[in-house]
C-alpha positions in Angstrom: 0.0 0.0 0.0 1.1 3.3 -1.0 0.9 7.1 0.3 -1.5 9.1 -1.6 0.0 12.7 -2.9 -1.8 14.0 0.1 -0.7 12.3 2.9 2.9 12.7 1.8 2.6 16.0 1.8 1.5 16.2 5.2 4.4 13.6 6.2 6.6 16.3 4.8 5.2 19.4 6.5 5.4 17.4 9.8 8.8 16.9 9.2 9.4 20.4 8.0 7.7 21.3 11.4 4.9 23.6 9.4 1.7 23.7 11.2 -0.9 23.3 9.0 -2.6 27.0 10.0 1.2 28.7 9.0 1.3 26.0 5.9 -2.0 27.5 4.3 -1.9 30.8 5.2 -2.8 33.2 2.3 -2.9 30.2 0.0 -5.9 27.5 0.6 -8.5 27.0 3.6 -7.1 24.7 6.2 -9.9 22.7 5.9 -9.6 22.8 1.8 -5.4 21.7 3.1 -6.8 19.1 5.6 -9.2 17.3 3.0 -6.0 17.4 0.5 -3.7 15.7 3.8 -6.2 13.2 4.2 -6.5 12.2 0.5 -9.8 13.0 0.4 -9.5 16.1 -2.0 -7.1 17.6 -4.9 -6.1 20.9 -4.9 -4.8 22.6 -8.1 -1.3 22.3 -9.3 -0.3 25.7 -8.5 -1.7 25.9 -4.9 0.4 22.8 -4.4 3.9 24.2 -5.5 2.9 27.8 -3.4 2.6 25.5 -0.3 5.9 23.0 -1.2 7.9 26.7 -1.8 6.9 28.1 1.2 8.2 25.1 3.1 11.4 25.5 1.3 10.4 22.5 -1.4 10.3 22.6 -5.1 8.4 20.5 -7.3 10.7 18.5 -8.4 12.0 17.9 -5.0 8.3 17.2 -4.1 8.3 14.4 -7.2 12.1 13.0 -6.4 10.6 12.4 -2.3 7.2 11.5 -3.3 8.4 8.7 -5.7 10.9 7.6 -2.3 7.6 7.5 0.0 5.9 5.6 -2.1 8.5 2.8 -2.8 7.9 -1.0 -1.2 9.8 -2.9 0.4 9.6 -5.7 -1.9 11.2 -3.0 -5.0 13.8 -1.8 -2.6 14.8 -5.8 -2.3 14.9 -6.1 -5.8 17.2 -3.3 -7.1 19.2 -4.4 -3.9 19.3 -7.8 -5.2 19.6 -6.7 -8.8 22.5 -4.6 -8.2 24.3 -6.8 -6.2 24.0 -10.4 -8.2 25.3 -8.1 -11.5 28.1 -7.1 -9.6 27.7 -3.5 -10.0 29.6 -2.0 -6.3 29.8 1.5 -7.3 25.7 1.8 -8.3 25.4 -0.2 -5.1 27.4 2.1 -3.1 25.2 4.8 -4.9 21.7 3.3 -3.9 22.2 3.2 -0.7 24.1 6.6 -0.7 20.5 8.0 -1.5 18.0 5.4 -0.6 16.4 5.7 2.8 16.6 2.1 5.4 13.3 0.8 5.8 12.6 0.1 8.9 11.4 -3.2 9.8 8.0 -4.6 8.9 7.6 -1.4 7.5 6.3 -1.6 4.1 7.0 2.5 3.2 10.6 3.7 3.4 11.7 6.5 5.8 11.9 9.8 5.0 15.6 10.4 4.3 15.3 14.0 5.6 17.0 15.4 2.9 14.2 17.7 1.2 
């Protein structure tokens, strides 16, 4: 099961340490920013990269994390075990330079606090 756009947001802006109130300010209701945490409602493209700047996160930064939250396990295993049986060290070395660990059991990887 993945994160939803939404919801990684808000795991962002918790790390970020917005409140939601300071988040939307000027730019969306906090109920309209709420709905959009929750996955229970879009909110148009631009709204979206005026909240990820004011947090201090581009788009494309937004993309490159959001594609990270929303990896399995199971893929992370695979280009693991990919890597490793064609003998490729230095794009191993490289993964796991910018891959997150998941954490036990857990089936979305971390947030490698780097956005």
């Amino acid at each position: 099961m993945t994160m939803g756009i939404g919801k990684q947001f808000k795991y962002i802006r918790e790390k970020r340490e917005f409140t939601i109130e300071a988040t939307a300010q000027g730019i969306i209701t906090t109920n309209a920013l709420t709905q959009f945490e929750a996955d229970e409602k879009d909110i148009p493209l631009q709204k979206l990269q005026k909240l990820l700047l004011r947090m201090g996160v581009s788009l494309r930064q937004f993309a490159n994390i959001s594609d990270r939250l929303s990896q399995t396990s199971r893929q992370v295993r695979d280009d693991i075990h990919a890597l490793y049986v064609a003998g490729n060290a230095p794009k191993l070395k490289e993964w796991f330079d910018n891959h997150p660990e998941v954490a036990p059991g857990d089936e979305q990887l971390a947030f490698f606090d780097t956005c």
